[in-house]
N, C-alpha and C positions, 0 to 999 in steps of 0.2 A: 795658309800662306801661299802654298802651290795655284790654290785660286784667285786670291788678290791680284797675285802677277799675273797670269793671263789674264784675266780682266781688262788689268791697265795697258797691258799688250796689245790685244786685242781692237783696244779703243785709242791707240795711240797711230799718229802718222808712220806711216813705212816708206822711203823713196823706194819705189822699183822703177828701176830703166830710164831714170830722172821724172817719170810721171808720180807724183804724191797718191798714192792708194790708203784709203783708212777709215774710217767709220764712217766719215763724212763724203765717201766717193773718192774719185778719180778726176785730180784739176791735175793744172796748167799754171802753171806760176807765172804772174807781170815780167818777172827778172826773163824769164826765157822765151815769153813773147817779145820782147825788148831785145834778146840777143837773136829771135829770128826776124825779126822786120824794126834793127834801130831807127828807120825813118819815121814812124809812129812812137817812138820814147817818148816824146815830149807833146803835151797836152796843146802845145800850143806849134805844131806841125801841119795843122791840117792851114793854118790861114792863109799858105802859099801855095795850096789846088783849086783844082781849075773850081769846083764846088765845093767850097767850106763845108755848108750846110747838111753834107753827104757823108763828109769826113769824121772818123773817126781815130781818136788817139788810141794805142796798144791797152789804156788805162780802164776806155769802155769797152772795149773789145773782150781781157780778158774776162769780163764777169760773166757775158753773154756768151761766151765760148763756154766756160765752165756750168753754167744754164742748159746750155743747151748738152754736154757730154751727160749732166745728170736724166735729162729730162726724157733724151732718147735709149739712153742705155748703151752706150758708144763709148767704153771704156779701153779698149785693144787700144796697146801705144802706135801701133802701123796705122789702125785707121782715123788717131784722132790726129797724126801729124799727114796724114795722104787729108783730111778734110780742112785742117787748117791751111795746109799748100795752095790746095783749091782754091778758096775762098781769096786766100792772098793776092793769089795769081788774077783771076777775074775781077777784083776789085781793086788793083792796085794798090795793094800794102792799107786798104781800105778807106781808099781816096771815092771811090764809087758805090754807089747806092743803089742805081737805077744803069741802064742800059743809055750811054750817048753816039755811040759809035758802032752800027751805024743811025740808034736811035729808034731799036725796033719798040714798037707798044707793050705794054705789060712785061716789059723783062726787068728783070732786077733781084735783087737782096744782094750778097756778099758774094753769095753762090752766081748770081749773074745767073737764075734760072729762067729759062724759056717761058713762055706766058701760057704754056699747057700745062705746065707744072706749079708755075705760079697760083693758076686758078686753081688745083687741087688741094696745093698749101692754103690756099686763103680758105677754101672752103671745109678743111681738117679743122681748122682754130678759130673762125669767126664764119658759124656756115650760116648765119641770119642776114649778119653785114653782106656777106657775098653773093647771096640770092637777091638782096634788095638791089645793089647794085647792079648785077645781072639781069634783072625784071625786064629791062625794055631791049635788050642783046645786048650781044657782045662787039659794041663798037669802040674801036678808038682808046674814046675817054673812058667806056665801061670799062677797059683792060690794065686802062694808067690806076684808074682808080681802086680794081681788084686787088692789084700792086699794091697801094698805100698802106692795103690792111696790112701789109705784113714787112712792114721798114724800116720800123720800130728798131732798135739794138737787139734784145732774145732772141723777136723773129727774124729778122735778116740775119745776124750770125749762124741759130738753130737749123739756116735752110737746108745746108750743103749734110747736119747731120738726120732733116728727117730725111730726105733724098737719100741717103744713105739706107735708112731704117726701113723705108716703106715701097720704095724704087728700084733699089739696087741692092735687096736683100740677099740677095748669092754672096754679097760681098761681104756679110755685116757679118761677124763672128765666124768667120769660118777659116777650119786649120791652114787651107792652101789659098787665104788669099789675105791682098793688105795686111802681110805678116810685117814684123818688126824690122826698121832696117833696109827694105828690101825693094829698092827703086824698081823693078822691073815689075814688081806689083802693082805700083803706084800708075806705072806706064798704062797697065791695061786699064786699072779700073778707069781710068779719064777718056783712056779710046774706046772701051769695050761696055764699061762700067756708066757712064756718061754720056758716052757720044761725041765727045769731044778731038780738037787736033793735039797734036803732041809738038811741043818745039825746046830748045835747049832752056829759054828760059821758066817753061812747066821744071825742067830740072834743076835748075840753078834753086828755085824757088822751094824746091823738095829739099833740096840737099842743105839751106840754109835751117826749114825747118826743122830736119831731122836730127842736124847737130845740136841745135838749141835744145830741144825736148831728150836730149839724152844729159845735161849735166842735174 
């Protein structure tokens, strides 16, 4: 009997820290993507940005969110609400796909990554696609279109977590960083961690996440 129970224990959902932990991994619930970014609630949100086609609802989001925590191994509640803030922030509540403003070449996913990094990612997950492409340099159109490989929903969401896993690996599991909670963490790893500016609404954006991901 003493083993049936843990058994069933074992293999049953646990909330810790409003993240779901359990056989099946470490998600993210719709309900509290929904309560961090309500302007993506509803499936039919995106048809009033500037790019539909780029848009995504909270609906597609969480799957590829959840894809992508399993896929990289980015379970810490600090770092998957510092990586969803990100992505938030840079794509506007995940109104953008690609870079318009000011329109540089090859930049894009959710994460809004530089086209150095974008080439990396494309050539980690499709390194065929991305050498055929690459064949004649890297102009331009070769950089837009390095980009394509990876725009997909998994990959654009997944970027800001392998960026995370493979770039910014000081940050990925460790006791004194992207702890739970812990804005000033968050701070560095976007200036220090990234490269990135820092402005109230990087905070605003953190703070809406972090309260979602804790019910």
């Amino acid at each position: 009997m003493k083993l049936l129970f843990a058994t069933v224990l074992s293999s049953a959902l646990v909330a810790v820290a409003g993240l779901c932990i359990g056989a099946a991994g470490t998600t993210i619930t719709l309900d509290q993507l929904n309560k961090a970014m309500p302007v993506r609630s509803s499936d039919g949100s995106c048809a009033s940005v500037s790019y539909p086609s780029e848009c995504a609802p909270n609906s597609r989001a969480v799957a590829a969110i959840n894809a992508a925590i399993a896929k990289y191994g980015v379970t810490q509640r600090g770092e998957i609400v510092a990586l969803v803030s990100l992505m938030a922030y840079e794509s506007a509540n995940w109104a953008y796909n690609i870079n318009h403003f000011p329109g540089r070449p090859g930049q894009g996913t959710r994460a809004m990554l530089m086209y150095n990094f974008i080439e990396k990612y494309a050539q980690s997950l499709y390194p065929a696609e991305a050498a055929q492409v690459l064949a004649g340099g890297s102009s331009t159109d070769a950089q837009n279109n390095v980009r394509a490989l990876v725009l997909n929903d998994n990959d654009s969401f997944g970027s800001a977590f392998w960026y995370l896993a493979t770039q910014a690996s000081s940050y990925h599991n460790s006791a004194a960083k992207l702890r739970s909670s812990n804005a000033e963490d968050f701070k560095d790893y976007i200036v220090n961690g990234v490269g990135a500016g820092w402005d109230n609404d990087r905070q605003a954006t953190w703070e809406s996440v972090n309260a979602a991901l804790l019910i």
